[in-house]
N, CA, C and O of each residue as an XYZ file, in Angstrom:
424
protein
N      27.804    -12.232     70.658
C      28.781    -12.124     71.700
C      29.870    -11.124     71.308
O      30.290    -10.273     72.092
N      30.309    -11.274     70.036
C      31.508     -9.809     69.073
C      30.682     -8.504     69.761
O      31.226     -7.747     70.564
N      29.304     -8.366     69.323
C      28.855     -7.312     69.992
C      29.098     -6.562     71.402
O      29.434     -5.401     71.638
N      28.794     -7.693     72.282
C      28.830     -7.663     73.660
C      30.302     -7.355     73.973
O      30.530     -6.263     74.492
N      31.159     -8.045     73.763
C      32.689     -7.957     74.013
C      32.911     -6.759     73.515
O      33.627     -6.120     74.287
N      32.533     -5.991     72.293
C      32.695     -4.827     71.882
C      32.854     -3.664     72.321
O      33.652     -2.748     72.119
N      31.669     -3.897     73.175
C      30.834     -2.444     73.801
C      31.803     -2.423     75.591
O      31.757     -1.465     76.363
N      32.571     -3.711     75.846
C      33.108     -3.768     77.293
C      34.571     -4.152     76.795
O      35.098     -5.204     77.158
N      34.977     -3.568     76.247
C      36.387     -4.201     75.483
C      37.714     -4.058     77.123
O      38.696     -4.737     77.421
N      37.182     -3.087     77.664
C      38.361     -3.023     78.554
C      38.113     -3.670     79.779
O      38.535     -3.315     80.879
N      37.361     -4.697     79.507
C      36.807     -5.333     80.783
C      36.765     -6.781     80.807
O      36.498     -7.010     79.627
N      36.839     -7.724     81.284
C      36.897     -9.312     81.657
C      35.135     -9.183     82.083
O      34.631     -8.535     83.000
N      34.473    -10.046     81.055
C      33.037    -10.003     81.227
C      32.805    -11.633     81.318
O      33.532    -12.382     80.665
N      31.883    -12.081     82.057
C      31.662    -13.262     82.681
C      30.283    -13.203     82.083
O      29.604    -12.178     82.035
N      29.882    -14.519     81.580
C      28.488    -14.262     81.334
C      27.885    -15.506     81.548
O      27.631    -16.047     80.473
N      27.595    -16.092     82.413
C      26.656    -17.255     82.972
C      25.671    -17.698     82.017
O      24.912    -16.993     81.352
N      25.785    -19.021     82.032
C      24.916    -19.468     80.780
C      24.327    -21.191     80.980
O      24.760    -21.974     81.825
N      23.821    -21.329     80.501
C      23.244    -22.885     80.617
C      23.670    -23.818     79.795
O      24.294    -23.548     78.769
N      23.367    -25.031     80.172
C      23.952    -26.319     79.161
C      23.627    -26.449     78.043
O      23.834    -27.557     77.547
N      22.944    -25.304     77.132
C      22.216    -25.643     75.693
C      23.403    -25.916     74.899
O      24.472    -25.351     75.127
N      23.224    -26.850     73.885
C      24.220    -27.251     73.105
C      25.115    -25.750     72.217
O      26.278    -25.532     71.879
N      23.631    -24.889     72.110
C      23.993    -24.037     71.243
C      25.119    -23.248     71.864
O      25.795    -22.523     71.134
N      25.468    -23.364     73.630
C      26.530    -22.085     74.170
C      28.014    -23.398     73.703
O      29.125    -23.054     73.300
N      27.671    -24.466     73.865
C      28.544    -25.318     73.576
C      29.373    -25.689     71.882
O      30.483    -26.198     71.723
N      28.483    -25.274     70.900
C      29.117    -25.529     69.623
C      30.500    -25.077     69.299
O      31.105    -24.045     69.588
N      30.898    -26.350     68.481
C      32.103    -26.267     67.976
C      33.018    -24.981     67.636
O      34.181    -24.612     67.798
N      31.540    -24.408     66.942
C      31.555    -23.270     65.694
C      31.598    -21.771     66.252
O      31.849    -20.718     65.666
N      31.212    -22.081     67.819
C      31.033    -20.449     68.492
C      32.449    -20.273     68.988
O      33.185    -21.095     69.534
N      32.666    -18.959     68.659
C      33.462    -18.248     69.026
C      33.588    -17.335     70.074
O      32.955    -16.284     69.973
N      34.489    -17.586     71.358
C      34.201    -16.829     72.080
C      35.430    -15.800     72.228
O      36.627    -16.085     72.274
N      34.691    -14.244     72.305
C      36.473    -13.163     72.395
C      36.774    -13.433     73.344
O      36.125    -13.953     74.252
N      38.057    -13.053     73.283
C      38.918    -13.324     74.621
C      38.596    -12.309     75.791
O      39.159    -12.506     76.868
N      37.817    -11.346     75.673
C      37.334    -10.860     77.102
C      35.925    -11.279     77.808
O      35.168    -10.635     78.534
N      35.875    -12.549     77.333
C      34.625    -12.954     77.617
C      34.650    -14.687     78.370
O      34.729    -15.665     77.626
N      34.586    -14.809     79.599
C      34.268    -15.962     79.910
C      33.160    -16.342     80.040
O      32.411    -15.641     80.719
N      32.666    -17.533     79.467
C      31.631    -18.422     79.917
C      31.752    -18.978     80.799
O      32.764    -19.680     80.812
N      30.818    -19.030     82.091
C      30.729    -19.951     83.182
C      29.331    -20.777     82.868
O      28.243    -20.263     82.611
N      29.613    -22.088     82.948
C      28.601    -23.266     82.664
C      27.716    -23.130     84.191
O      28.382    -22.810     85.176
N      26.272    -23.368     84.354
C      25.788    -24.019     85.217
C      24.959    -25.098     84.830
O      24.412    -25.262     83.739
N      24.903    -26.158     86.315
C      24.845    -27.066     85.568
C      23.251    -27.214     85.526
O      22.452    -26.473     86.097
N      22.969    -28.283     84.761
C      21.974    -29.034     83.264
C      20.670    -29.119     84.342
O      20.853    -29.752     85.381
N      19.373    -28.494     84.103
C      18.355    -28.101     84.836
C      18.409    -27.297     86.170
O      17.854    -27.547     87.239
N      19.081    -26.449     85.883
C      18.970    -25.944     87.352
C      18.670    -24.378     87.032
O      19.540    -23.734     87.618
N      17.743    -23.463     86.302
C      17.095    -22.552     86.207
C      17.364    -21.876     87.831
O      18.186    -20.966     87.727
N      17.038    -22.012     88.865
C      17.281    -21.504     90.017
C      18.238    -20.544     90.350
O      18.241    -19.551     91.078
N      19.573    -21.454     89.159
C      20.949    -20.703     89.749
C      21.302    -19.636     88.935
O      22.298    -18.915     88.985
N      20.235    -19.630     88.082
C      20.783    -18.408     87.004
C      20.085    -17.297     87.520
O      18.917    -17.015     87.789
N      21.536    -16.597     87.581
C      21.229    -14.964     88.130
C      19.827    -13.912     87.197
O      19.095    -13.080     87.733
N      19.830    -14.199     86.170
C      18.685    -13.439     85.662
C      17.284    -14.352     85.868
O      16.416    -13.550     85.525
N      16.827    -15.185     86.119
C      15.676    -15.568     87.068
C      15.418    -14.825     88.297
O      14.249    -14.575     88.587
N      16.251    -14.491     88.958
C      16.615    -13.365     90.202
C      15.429    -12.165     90.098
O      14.407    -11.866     90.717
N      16.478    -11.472     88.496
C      16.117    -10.185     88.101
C      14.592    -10.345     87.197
O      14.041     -9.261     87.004
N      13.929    -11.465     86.681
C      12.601    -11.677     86.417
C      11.864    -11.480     87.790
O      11.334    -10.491     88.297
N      12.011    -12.685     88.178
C      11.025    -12.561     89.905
C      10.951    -10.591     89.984
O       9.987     -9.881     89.695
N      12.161    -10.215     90.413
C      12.097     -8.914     90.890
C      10.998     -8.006     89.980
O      10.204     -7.229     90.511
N      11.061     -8.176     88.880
C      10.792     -7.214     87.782
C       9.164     -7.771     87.822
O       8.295     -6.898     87.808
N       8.861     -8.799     87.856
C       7.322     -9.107     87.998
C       6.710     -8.858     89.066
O       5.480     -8.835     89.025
N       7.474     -8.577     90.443
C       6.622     -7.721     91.823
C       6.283     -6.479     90.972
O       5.286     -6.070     91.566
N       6.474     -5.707     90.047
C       5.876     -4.726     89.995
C       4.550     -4.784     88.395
O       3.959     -3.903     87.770
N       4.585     -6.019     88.318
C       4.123     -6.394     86.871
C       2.810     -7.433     87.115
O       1.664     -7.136     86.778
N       3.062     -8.278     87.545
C       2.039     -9.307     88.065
C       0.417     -8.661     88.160
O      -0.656     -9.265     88.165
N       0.613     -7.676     88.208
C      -1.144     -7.360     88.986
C      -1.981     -6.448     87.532
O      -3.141     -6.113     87.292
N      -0.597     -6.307     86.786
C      -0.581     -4.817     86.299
C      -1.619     -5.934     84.441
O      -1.241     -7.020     84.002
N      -3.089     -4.902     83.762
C      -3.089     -5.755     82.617
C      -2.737     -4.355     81.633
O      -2.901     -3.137     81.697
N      -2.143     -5.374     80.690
C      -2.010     -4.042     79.188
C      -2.603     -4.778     78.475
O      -3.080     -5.911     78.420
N      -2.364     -3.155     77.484
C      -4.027     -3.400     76.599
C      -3.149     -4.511     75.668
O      -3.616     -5.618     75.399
N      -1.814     -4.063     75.216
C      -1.270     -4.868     73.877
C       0.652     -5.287     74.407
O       1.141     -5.048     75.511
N       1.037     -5.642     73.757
C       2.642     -6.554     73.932
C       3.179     -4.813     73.981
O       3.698     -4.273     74.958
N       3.010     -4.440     73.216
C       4.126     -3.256     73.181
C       3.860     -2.171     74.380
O       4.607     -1.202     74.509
N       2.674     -2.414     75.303
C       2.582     -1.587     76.220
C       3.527     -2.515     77.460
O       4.421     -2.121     78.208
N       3.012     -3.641     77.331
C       4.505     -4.799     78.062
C       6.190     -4.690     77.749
O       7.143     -5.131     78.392
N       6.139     -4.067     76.734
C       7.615     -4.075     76.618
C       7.873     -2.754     77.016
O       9.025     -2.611     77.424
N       7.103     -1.627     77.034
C       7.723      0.094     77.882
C       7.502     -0.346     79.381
O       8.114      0.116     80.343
N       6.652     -1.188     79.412
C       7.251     -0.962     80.947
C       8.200     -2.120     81.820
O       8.511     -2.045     83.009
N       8.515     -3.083     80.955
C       9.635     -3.527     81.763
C      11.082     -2.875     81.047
O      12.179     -2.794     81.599
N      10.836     -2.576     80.085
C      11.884     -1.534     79.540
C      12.006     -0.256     80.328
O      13.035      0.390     80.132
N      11.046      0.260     81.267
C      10.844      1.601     82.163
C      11.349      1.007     83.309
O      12.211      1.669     83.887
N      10.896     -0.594     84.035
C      11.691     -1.456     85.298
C      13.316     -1.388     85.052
O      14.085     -1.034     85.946
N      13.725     -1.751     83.800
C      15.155     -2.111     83.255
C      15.791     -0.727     83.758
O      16.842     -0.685     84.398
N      15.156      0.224     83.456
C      16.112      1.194     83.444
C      15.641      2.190     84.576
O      15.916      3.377     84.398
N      15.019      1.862     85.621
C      15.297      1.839     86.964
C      16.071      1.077     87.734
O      16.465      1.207     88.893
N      16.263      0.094     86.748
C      17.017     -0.827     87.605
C      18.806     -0.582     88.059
O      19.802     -0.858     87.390
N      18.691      0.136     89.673
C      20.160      0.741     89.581
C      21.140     -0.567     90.000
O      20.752     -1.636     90.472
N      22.684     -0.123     89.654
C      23.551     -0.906     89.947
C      23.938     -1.764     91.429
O      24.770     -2.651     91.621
N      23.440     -1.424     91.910
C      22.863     -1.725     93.589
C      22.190     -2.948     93.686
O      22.578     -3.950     94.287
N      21.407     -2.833     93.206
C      20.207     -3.788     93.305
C      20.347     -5.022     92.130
O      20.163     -6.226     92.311
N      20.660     -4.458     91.109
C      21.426     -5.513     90.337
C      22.632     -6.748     90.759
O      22.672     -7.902     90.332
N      23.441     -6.176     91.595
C      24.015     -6.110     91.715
C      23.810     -7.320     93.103
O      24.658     -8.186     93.316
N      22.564     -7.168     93.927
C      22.399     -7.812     94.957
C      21.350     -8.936     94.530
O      20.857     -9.822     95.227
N      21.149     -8.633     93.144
C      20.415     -9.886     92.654
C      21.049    -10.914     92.454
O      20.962    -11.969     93.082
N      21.804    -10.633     91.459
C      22.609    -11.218     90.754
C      24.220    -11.744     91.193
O      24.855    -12.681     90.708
N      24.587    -10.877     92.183
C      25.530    -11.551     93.032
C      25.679    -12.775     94.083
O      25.815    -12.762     95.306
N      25.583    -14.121     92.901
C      25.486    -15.396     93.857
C      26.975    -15.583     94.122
O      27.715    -15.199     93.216
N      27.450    -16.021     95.030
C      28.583    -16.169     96.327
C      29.208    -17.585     95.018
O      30.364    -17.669     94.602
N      28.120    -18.455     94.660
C      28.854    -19.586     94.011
C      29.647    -19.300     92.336
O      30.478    -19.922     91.675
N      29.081    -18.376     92.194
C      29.886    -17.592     90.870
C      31.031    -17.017     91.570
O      32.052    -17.684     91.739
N      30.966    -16.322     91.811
C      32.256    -15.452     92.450
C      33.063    -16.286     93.278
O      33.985    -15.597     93.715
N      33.131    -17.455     93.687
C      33.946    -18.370     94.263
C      34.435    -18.987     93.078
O      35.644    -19.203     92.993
N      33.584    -19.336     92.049
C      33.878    -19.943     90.410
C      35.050    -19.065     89.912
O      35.998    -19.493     89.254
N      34.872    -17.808     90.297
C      35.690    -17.088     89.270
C      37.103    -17.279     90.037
O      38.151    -17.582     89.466
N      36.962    -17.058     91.386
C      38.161    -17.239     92.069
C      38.867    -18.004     92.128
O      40.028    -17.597     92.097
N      38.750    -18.946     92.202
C      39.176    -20.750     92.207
C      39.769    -20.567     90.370
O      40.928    -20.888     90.109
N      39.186    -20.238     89.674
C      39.642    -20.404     88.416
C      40.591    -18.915     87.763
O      40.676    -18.373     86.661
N      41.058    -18.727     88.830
C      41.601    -17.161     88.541
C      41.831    -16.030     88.180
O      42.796    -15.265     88.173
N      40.068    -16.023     87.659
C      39.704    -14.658     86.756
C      39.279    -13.562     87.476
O      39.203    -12.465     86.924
N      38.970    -13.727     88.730
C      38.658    -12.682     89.571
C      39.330    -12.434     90.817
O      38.997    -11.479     91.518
């Protein structure tokens, strides 16, 4: 997460996450440009990057490679087609952005 906060230092970064104990430990440290928003405990649905899987497998699903590393250039080739637009309309659920509002970070 030091990483992540690093690379967006001038920015308030939100990063949606699930109930695993591990986002919860005592011991993690989170920087201060970084909020965690909890969703809650089984609900895979609401997480915005399930969104961006589905999407990324319409063009993958049909497709066979010979080996893993021919799987990783091309959703690494999807990733980085992937413009801010469309990201953007994935991943923009109405119940986050009401989260952030209500709690006054956005």
């Amino acid at each position: 997460m030091n990483e992540f906060a690093a690379c967006y230092p001038k920015s308030l970064n939100v990063l949606q996450v699930d109930n695993g104990l591990f986002h919860k430990a005592k011991r993690l440290q989170i920087p201060e440009n970084i909020v965690l928003l909890f969703q809650p405990a089984h609900s895979p649905e609401l997480n915005p990057i399930e969104r961006v899987w589905e999407y990324l497998k319409q063009d993958l699903k049909w497709e066979l490679f010979d080996n893993l590393e021919h799987l990783r250039t091309q959703v690494a080739q999807l990733l980085a087609e992937l413009t801010p637009k469309i990201a953007a309309s994935l991943t923009g659920y109405d119940f986050i952005l009401n989260a952030l509002s209500v709690a006054n970070i956005f």
